[in-house]
N, C-alpha and C positions, 0 to 999 in steps of 0.2 A: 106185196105190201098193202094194198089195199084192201083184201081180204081180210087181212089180220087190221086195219082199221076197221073194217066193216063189223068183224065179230067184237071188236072192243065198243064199238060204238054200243051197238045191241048190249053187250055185256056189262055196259057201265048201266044203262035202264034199269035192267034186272037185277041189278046189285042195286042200287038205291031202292027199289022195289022193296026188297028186302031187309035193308038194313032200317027197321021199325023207326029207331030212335034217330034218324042219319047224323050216327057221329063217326062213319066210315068203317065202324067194326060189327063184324055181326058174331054170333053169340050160335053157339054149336045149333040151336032150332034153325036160325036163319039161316047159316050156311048150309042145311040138309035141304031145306025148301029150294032153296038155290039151284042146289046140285039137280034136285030132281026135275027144278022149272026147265034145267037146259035137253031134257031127254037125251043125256048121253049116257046117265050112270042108272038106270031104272032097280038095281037089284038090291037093299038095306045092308048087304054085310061089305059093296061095293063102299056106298057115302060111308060106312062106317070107317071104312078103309081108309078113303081119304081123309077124313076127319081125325085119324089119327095121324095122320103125314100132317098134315097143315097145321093141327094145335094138339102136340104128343102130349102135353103135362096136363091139357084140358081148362086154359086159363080162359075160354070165353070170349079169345079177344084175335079174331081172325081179320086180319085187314086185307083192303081191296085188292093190293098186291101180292099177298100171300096167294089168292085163291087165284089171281091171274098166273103164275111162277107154276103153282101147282095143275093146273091146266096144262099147262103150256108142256108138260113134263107128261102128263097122265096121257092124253088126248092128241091125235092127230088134228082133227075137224070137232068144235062142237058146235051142237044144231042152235037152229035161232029159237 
């Protein structure tokens, strides 16, 4: 359990990092920089991938918990 606080702790940083305008949604650019900031998914048709699992219709509008759900699903470990 603490582990998975530890990486949320860290992952909440990076996520307001990212979400420019912080209104908790970030918009298909931010959550690409995201994915890339965490060095788990390094390869473009990877983020692509997921970006289609997390926002299929492409509304722009991924929340904090989408991308935690989608992790949590995709990824054993991601890095700091």
């Amino acid at each position: 359990m603490k582990e998975h606080e530890r990486f949320l702790q860290k992952f909440n940083l990076k996520f307001k990092r990212f979400d420019t305008d912080q209104d908790g949604v970030l918009n298909e650019l931010e959550f690409k920089q995201l994915i890339l900031s965490l060095e788990v998914y390094e390869d473009e048709q990877e983020v692509e991938h997921l970006l289609q699992k997390v926002d299929p219709y492409s509304n722009q509008k991924i929340t904090y918990s989408e991308v935690v759900s989608m992790l949590s699903l995709n990824t054993a470990t991601v890095g700091d």
